[in-house]
VOFI-248308 format. One record per residue (C-alpha): residue in one letter; x, y, z. Coordinates in nm, 2 decimals. Example, Ala and Ser with C-alpha at 12.3 -4.5 7.8 and 13.67 -1.06 7.14 Angstrom:
residues 2
<node residuo="A" px="1.23" py="-0.45" pz="0.78"/>
<node residuo="S" px="1.37" py="-0.11" pz="0.71"/>
//
This chain:
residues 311
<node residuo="X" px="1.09" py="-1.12" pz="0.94"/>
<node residuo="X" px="0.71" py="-1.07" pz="0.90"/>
<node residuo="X" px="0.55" py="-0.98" pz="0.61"/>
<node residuo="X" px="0.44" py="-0.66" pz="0.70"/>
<node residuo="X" px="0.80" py="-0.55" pz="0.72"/>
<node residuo="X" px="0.92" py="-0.72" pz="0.38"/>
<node residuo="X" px="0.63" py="-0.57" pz="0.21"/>
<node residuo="X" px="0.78" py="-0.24" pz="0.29"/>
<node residuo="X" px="1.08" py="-0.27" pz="0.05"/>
<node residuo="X" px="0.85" py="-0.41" pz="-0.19"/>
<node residuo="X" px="0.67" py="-0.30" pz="-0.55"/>
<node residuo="X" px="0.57" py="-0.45" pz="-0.83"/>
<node residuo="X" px="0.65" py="-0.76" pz="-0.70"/>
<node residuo="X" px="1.03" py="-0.72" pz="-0.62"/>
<node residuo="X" px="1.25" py="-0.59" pz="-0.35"/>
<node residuo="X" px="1.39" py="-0.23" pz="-0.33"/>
<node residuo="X" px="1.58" py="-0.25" pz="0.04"/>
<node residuo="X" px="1.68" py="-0.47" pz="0.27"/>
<node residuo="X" px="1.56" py="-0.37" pz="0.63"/>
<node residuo="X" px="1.78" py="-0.27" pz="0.87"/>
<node residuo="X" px="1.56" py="-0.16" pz="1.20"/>
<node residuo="X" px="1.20" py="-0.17" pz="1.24"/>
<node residuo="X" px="1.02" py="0.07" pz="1.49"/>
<node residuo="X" px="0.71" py="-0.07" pz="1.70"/>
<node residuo="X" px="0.49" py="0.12" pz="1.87"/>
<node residuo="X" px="0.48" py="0.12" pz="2.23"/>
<node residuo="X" px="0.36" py="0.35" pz="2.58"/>
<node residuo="X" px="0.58" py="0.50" pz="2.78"/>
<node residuo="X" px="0.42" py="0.64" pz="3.12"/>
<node residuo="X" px="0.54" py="0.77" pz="3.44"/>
<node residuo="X" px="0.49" py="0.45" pz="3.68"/>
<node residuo="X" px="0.54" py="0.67" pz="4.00"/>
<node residuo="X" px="0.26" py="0.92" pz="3.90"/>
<node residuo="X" px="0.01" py="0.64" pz="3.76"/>
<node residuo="X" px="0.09" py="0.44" pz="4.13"/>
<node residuo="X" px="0.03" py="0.79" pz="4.34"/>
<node residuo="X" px="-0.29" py="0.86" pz="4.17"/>
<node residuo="X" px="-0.44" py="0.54" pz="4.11"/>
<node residuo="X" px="-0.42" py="0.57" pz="3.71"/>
<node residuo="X" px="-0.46" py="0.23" pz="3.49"/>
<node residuo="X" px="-0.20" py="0.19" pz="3.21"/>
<node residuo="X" px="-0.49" py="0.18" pz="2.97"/>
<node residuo="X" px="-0.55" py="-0.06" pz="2.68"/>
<node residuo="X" px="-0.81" py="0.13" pz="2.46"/>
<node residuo="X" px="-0.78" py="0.40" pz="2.33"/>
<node residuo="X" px="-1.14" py="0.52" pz="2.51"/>
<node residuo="X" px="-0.92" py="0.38" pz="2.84"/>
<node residuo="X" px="-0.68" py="0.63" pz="2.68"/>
<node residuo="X" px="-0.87" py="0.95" pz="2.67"/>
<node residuo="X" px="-1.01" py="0.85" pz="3.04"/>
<node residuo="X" px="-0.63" py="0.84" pz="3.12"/>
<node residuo="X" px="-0.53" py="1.18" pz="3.03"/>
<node residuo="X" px="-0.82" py="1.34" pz="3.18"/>
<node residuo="X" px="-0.72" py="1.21" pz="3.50"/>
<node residuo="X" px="-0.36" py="1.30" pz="3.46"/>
<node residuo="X" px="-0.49" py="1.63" pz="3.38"/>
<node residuo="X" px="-0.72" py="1.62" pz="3.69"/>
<node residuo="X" px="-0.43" py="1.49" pz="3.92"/>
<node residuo="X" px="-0.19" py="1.75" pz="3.77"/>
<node residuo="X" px="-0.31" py="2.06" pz="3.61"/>
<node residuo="X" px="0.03" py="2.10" pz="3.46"/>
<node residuo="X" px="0.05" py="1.76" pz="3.35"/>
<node residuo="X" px="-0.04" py="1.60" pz="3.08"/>
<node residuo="X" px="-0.06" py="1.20" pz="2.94"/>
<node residuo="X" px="0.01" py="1.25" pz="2.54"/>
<node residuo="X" px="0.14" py="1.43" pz="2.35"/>
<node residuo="X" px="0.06" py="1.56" pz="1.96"/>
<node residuo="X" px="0.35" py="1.71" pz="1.80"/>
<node residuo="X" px="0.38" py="2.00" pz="1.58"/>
<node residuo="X" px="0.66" py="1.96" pz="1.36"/>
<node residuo="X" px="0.66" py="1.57" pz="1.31"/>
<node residuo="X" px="0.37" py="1.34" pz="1.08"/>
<node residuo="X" px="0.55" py="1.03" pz="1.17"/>
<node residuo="X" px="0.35" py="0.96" pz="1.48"/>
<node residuo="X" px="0.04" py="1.07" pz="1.30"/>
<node residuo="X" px="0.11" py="0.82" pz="1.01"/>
<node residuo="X" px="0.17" py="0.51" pz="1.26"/>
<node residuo="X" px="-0.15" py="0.58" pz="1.41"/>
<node residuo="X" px="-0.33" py="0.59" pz="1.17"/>
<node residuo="X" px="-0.18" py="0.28" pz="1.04"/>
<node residuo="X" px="-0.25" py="0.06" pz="1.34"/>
<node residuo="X" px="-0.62" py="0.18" pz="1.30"/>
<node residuo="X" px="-0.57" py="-0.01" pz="0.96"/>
<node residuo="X" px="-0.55" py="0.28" pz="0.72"/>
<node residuo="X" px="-0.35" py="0.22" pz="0.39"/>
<node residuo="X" px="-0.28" py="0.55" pz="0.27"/>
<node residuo="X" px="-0.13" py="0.46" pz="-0.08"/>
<node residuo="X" px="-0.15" py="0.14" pz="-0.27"/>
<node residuo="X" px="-0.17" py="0.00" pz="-0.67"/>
<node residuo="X" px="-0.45" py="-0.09" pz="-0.89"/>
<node residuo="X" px="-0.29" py="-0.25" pz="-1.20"/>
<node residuo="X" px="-0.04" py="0.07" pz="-1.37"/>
<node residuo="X" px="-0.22" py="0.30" pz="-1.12"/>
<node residuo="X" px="-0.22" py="0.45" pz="-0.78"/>
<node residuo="X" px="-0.46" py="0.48" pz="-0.49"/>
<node residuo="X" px="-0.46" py="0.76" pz="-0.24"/>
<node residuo="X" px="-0.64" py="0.76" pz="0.08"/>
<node residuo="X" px="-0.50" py="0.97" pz="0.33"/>
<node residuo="X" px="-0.88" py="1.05" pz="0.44"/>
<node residuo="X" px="-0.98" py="0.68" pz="0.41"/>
<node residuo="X" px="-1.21" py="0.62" pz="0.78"/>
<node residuo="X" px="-0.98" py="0.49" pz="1.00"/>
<node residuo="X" px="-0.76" py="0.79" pz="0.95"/>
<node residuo="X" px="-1.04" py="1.03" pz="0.99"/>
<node residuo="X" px="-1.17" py="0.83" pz="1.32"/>
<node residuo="X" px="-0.77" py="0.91" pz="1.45"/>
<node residuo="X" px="-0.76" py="1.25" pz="1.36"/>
<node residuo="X" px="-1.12" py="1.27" pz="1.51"/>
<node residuo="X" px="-0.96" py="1.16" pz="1.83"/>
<node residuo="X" px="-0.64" py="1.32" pz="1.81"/>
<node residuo="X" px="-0.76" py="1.64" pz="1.69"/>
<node residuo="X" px="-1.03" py="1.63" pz="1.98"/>
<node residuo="X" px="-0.78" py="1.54" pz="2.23"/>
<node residuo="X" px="-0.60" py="1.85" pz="2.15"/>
<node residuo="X" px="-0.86" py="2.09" pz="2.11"/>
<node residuo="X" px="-0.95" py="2.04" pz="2.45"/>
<node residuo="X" px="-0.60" py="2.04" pz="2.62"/>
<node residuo="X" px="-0.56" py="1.66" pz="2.74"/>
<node residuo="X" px="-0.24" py="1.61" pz="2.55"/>
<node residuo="X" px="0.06" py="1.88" pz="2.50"/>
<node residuo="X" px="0.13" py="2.02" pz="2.19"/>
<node residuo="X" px="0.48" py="2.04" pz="2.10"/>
<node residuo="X" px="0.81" py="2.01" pz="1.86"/>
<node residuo="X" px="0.91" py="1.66" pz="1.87"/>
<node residuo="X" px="1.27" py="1.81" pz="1.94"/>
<node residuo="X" px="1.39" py="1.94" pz="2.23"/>
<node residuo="X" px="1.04" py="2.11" pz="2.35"/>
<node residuo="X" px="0.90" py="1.76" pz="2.39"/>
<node residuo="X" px="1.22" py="1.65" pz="2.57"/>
<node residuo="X" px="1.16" py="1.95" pz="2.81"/>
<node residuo="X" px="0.82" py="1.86" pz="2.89"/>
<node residuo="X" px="0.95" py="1.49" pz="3.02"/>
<node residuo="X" px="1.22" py="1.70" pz="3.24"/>
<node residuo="X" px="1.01" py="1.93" pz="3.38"/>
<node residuo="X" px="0.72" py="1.67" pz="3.50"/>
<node residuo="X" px="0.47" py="1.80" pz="3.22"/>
<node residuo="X" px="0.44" py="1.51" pz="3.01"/>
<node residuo="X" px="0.36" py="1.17" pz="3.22"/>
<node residuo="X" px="0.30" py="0.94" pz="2.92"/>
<node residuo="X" px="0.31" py="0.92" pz="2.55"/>
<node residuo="X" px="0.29" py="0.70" pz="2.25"/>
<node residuo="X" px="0.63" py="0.66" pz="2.07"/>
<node residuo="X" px="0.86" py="0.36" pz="1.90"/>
<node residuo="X" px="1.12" py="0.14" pz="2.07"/>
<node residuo="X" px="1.39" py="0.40" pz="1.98"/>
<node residuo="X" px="1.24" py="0.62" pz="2.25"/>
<node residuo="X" px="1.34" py="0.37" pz="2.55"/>
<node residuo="X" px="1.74" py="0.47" pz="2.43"/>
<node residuo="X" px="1.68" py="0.87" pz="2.31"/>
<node residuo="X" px="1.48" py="0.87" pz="2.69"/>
<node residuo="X" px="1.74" py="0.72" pz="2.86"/>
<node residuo="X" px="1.99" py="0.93" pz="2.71"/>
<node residuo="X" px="1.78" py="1.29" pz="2.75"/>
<node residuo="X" px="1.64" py="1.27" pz="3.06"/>
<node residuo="X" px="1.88" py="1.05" pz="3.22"/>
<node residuo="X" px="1.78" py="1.14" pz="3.63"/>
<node residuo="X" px="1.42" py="1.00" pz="3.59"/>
<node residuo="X" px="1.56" py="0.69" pz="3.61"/>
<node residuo="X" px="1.33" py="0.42" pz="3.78"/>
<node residuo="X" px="1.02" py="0.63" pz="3.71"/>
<node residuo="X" px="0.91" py="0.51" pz="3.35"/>
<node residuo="X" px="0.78" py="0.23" pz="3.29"/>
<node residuo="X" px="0.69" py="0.03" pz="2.90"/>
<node residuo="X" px="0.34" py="-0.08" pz="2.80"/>
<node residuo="X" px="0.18" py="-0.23" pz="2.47"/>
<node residuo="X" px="0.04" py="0.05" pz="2.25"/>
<node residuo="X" px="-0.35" py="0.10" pz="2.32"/>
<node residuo="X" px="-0.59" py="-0.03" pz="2.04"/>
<node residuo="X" px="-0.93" py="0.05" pz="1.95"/>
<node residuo="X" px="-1.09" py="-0.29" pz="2.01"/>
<node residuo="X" px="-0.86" py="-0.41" pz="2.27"/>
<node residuo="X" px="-0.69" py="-0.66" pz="2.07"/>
<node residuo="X" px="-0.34" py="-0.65" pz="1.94"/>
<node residuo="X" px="-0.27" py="-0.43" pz="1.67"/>
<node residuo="X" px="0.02" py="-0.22" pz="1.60"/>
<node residuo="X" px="0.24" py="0.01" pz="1.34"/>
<node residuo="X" px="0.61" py="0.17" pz="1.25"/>
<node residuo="X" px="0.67" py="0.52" pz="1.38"/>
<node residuo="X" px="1.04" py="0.53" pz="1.17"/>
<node residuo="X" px="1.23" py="0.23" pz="1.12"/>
<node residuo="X" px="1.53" py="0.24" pz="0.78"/>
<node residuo="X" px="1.69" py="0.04" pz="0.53"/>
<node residuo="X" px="1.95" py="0.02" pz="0.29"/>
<node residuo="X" px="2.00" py="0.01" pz="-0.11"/>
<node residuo="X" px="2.21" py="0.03" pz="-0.36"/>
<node residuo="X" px="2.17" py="0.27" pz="-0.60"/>
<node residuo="X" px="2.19" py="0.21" pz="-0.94"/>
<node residuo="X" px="2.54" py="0.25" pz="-1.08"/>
<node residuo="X" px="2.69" py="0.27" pz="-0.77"/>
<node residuo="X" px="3.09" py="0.22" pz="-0.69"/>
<node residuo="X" px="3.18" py="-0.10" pz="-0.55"/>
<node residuo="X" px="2.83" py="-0.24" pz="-0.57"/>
<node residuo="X" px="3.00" py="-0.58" pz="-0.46"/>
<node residuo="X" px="3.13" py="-0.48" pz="-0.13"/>
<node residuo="X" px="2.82" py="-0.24" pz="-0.05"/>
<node residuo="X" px="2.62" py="-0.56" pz="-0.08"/>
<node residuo="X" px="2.85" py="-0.74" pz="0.14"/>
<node residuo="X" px="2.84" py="-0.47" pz="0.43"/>
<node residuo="X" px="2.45" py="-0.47" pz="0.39"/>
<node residuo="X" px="2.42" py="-0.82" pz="0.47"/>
<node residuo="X" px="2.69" py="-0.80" pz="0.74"/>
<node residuo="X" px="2.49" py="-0.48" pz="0.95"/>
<node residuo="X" px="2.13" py="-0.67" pz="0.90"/>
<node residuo="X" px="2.20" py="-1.00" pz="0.97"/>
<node residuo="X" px="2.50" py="-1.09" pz="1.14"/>
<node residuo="X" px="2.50" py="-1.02" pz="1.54"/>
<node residuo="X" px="2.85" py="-0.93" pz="1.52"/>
<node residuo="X" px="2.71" py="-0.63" pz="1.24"/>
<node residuo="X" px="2.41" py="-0.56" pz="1.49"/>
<node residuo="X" px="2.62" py="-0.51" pz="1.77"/>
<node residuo="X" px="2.87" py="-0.28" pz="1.64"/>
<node residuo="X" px="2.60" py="-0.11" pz="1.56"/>
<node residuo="X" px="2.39" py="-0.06" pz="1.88"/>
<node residuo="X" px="2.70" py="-0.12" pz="2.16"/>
<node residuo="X" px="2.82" py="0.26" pz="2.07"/>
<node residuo="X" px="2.57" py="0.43" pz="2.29"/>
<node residuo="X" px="2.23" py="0.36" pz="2.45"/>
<node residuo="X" px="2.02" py="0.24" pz="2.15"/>
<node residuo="X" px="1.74" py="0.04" pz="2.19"/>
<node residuo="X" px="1.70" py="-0.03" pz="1.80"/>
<node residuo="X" px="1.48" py="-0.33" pz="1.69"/>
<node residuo="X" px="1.63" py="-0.51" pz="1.47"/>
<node residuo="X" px="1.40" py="-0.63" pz="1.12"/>
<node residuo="X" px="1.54" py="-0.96" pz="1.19"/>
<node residuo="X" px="1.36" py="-1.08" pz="1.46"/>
<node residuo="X" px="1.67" py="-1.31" pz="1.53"/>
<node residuo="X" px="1.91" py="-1.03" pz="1.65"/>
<node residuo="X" px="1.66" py="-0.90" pz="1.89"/>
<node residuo="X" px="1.87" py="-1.07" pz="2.17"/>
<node residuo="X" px="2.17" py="-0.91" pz="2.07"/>
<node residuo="X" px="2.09" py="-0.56" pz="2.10"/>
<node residuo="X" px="1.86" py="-0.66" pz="2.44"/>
<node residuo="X" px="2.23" py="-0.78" pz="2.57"/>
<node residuo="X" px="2.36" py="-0.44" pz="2.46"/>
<node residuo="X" px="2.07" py="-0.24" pz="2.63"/>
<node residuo="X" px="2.06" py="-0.20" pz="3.05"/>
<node residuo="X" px="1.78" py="-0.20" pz="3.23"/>
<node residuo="X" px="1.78" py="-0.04" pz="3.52"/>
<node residuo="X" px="1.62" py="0.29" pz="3.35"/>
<node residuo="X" px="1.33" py="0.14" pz="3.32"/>
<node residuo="X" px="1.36" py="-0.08" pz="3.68"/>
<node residuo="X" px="1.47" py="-0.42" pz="3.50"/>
<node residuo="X" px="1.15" py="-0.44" pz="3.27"/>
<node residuo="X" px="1.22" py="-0.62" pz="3.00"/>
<node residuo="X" px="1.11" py="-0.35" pz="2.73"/>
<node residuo="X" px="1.21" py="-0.60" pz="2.42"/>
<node residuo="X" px="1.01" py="-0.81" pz="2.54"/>
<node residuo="X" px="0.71" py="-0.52" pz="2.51"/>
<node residuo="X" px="0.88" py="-0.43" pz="2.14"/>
<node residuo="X" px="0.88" py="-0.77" pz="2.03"/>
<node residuo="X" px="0.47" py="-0.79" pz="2.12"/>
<node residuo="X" px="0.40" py="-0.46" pz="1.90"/>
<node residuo="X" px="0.71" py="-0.59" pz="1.62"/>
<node residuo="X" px="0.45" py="-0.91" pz="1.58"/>
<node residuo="X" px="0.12" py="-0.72" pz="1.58"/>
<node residuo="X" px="0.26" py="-0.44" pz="1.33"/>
<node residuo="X" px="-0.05" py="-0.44" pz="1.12"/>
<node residuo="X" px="0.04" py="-0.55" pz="0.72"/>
<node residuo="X" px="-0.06" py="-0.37" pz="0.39"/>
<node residuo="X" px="0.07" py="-0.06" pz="0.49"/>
<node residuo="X" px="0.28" py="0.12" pz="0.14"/>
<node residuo="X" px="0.50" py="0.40" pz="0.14"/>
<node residuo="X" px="0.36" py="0.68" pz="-0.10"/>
<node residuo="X" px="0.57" py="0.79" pz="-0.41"/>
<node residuo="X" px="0.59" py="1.16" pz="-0.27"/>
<node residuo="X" px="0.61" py="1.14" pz="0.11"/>
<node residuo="X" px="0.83" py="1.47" pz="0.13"/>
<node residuo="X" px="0.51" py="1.63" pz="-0.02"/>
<node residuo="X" px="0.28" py="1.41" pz="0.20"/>
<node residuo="X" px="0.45" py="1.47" pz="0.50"/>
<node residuo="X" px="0.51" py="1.86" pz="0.46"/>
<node residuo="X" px="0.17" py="1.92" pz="0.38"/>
<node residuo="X" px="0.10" py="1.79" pz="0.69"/>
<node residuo="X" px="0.38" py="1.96" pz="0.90"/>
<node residuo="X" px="0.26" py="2.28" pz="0.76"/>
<node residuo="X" px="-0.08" py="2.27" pz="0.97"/>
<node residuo="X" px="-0.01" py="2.06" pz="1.22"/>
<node residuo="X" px="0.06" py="2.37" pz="1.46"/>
<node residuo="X" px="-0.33" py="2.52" pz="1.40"/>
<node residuo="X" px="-0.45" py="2.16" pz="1.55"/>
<node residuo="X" px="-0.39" py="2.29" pz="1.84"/>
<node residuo="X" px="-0.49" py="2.65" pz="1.86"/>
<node residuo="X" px="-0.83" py="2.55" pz="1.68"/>
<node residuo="X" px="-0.80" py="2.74" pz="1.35"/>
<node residuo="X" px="-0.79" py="2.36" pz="1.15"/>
<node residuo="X" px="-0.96" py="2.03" pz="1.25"/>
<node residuo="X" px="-0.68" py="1.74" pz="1.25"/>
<node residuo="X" px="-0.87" py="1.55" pz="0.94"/>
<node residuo="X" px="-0.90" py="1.88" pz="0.71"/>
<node residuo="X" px="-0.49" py="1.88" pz="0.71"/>
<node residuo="X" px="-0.49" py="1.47" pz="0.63"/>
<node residuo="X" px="-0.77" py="1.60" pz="0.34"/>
<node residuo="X" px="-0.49" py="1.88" pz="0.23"/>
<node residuo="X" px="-0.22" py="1.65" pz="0.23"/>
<node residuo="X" px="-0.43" py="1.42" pz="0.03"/>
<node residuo="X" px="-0.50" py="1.65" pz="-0.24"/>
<node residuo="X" px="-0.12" py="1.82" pz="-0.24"/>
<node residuo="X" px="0.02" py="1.46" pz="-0.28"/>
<node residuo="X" px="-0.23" py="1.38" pz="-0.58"/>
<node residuo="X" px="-0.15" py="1.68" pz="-0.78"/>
<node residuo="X" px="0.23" py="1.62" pz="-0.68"/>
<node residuo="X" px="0.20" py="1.31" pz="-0.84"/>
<node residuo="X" px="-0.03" py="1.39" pz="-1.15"/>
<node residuo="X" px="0.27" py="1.68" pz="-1.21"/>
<node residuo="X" px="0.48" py="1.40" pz="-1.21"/>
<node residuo="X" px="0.29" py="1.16" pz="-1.48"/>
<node residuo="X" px="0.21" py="0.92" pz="-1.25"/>
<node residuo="X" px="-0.16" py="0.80" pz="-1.29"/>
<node residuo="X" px="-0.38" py="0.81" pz="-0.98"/>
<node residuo="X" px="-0.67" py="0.58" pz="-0.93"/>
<node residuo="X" px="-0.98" py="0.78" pz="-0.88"/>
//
């Protein structure tokens, strides 16, 4: 698997996890509205904010992103591909950097977007879910899990979506994880042995990865580039009119930008976040003063801990 999915179950030079599914970013859009009013799937992100302002345009009601409310994990990937590294190590220390530039030049664009109502603000949950139904969201960024939780939730739009390569700020490839899991053993655990073996059977073997995926109507991506074909075999295509949306996953899988590290505290990260997410919106806090809150909440959270953090 690339590096920039080992290095995610890595520290200090040795490996915590074994990866089960990674979680590329990708666009999802509404092929029947972009075709009716001549809308590009854009590539930029400027092509981007052109895009929902024509959606808008098009369709008052409509809108061609979403920001949501209740969920950082989106936020996080995005500012990842723009080739943030919110947390790393400096010899027995750590660095922080949730408000490093490329994460205040996404909340810049993010936040903007929002302020001026060209993408929907919502729960990630069923209010987002809704939207798709109802015809009021026509395109957002998301992982390869959404082509499945899509499929499954709004199952009579059939035909009408369409899968595109996430958009980029120079036009070239670059991408991110928005979710993704692995497993580990804890320390002490029961039957260490036969965990171990079960780990290696559900990651590696296609026999493992389809049990896994033939249950329902997951598109997981497997870590292991090699099993891709198995859970492509277990996913149809006609939702999405016979496009080949691996073949879209496996693009962002290979462009998932590497150096990204997972912070020590992300339950503190990511609920000091959540917490102010829902101002975005309504105006009351720019999108980068709640990355420089959760910056300063994680840091104490981790000085109350006695871990040392770089200055």
């Amino acid at each position: 698997m690339p590096k920039s999915v080992r290095q995610l179950v890595e520290l200090g030079g040795q490996t915590w996890g074994v990866p089960r599914d990674a979680a590329p970013l990708m666009l999802y859009y509404r092929n029947d509205f972009f075709k009716s009013h001549k809308i590009s799937v854009p590539k930029t992100w400027d092509a981007y904010r052109n895009m929902t302002a024509q959606v808008k345009k098009a369709d008052p009601k409509a809108r061609g992103g979403v920001l949501y409310t209740d969920n950082p994990g989106l936020l996080t990937a995005l500012a990842w591909q723009a080739g943030s590294q919110w947390f790393g190590t400096e010899e027995d220390s750590w660095k922080v950097s949730l408000d490093d530039a490329p994460s205040r030049k996404v909340a810049d664009y993010w936040g903007d977007l929002a302020r001026k109502d060209l993408v929907t603000s919502v729960s990630s949950l069923d209010p987002f879910w809704t939207s798709i139904q109802q015809n009021r969201t026509v395109a957002y960024v998301c992982a390869s899990w959404c082509a499945g939780a899509q499929q499954a939730t709004v199952a009579d739009q059939k035909g009408k979506w369409s899968v595109a390569p996430v958009p980029t700020w120079d036009g070239k490839p670059a991408s991110a994880m928005y979710g993704g899991s692995s497993f580990v053993i804890p320390k002490g655990a029961k039957n260490s042995g036969a965990a171990e073996e079960f780990i290696k059977w559900i990651t590696t073997d296609p026999a493992g990865m389809k049990a896994w995926v033939s249950s329902g109507t997951s598109s997981m991506f497997p870590a292991d580039p090699e099993l891709v074909p198995v859970t492509k075999a277990a996913f149809p295509t006609d939702y999405f009119g016979g496009q080949d949306v691996y073949a879209v996953g496996s693009r962002s899988y290979t462009a998932v930008r590497p150096g990204w590290t997972w912070g020590p505290v992300m339950g503190t990260t990511n609920t000091a976040i959540v917490d102010q997410l829902p101002k975005v919106a309504q105006g009351k806090v720019k999108l980068f003063d709640v990355l420089t809150g959760s910056q300063q909440a994680t840091v104490k959270d981790m000085e109350r801990r006695g871990m040392k953090v770089a200055p």
